[in-house]
C-alpha positions in Angstrom: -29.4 -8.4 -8.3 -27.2 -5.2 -9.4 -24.0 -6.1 -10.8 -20.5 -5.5 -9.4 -19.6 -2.6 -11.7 -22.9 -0.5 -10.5 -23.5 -1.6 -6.9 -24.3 1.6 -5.2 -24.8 4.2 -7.9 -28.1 5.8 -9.9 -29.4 3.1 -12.2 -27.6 3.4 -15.6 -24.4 4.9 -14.7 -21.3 2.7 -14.9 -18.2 3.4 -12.9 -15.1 1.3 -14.8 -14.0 -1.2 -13.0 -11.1 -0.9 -10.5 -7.5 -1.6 -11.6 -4.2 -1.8 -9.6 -3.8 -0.9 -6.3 -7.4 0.2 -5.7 -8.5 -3.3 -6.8 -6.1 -5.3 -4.7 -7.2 -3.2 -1.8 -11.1 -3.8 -2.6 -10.3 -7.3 -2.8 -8.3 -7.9 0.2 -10.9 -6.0 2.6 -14.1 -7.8 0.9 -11.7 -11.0 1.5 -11.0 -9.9 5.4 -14.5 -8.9 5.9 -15.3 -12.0 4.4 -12.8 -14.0 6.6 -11.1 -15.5 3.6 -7.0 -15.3 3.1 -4.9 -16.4 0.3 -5.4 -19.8 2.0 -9.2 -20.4 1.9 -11.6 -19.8 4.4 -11.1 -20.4 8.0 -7.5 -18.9 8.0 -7.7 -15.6 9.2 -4.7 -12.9 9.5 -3.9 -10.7 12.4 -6.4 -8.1 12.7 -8.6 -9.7 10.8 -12.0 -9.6 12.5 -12.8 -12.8 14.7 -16.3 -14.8 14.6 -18.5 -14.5 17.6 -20.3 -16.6 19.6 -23.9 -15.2 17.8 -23.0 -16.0 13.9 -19.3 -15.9 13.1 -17.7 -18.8 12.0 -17.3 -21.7 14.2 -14.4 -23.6 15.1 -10.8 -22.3 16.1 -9.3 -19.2 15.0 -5.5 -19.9 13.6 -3.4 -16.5 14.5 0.0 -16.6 12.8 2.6 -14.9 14.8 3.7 -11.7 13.7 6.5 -11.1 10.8 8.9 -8.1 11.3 9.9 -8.1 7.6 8.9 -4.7 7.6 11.9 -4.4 10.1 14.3 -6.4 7.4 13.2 -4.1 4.6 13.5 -0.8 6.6 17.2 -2.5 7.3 17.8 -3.0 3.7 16.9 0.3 2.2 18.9 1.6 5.1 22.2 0.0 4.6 22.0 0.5 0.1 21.4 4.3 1.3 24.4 4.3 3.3 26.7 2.1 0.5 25.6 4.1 -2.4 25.0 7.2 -0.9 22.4 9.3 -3.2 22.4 7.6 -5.9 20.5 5.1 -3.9 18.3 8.1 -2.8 17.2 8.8 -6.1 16.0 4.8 -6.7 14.1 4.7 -3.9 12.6 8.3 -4.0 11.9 7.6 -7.6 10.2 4.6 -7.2 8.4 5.8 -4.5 6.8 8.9 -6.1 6.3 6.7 -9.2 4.3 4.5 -6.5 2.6 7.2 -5.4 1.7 8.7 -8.6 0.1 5.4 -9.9 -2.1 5.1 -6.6 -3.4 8.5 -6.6 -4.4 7.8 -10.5 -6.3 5.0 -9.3 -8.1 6.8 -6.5 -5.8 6.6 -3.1 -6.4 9.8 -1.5 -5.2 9.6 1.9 -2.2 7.6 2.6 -1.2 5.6 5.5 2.5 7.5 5.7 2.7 10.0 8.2 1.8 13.3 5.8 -1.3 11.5 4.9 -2.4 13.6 1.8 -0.9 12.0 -1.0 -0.1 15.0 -2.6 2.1 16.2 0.4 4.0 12.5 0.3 4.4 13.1 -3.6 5.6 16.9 -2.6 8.1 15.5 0.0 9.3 12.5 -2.8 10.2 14.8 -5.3 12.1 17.5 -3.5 14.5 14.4 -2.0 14.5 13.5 -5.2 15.7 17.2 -6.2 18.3 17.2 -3.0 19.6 13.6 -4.2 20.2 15.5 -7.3 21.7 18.3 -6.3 23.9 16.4 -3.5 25.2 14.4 -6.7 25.9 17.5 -8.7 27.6 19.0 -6.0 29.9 16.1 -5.2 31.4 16.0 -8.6 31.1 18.7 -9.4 33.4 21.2 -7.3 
């Protein structure tokens, strides 16, 4: 039986293990493939995949309605943007391309945001970044 850290590759090469983000995602899609949650088995998520008549699982599938906290966030980063204006902008921006810097390091490619390459989302973090900056300079400065 081939270990974790060489599954799939020519016989005495070693790949180092996954860290961060790459190994939460690895872990969550072996766990959804898996039918496993946080929970234990038997307690799948929305979207995860559900057992069939011919070899899934048996008894009853438990979906959990769905949470809009996306909605809340969104909401959120909304109304500090509006209170504290750019400075605000710069936080988020920052911590976004920070984010997105880490991810790429550990091997995220394409994103799920709209521009999809992560080097156009880190592109498109810095220069709001830049305009936070120079909408800040420009406020108190003539």
């Amino acid at each position: 039986m081939k270990s974790e850290e060489t599954r799939g590759e020519m016989p005495g090469e070693r790949r180092p293990p996954l860290t961060g983000v790459a190994y939460e995602e690895a872990r969550a899609a072996q766990a959804a493939a898996d039918g496993f949650t946080a929970d234990g088995p038997g307690r799948p998520w929305p979207g995860a995949p559900r057992p069939s008549a011919y070899g899934g699982r048996s008894g009853p599938v438990i979906v959990t309605p769905f949470d809009p906290l996306r909605l809340c966030v969104y909401a959120t980063v909304a109304l500090l943007g509006w209170v504290l204006g750019p400075f605000a902008v710069i936080v988020f921006a920052g911590v976004g391309f920070a984010g997105y810097v880490r991810a790429r390091r550990a091997g995220l490619v394409r994103s799920k945001c709209l521009l999809r390459d992560t080097r156009l989302v880190l592109a498109y973090l810095g220069l709001v970044v830049v305009a936070a900056v120079a909408a800040i300079v420009l406020r108190f400065f003539t």
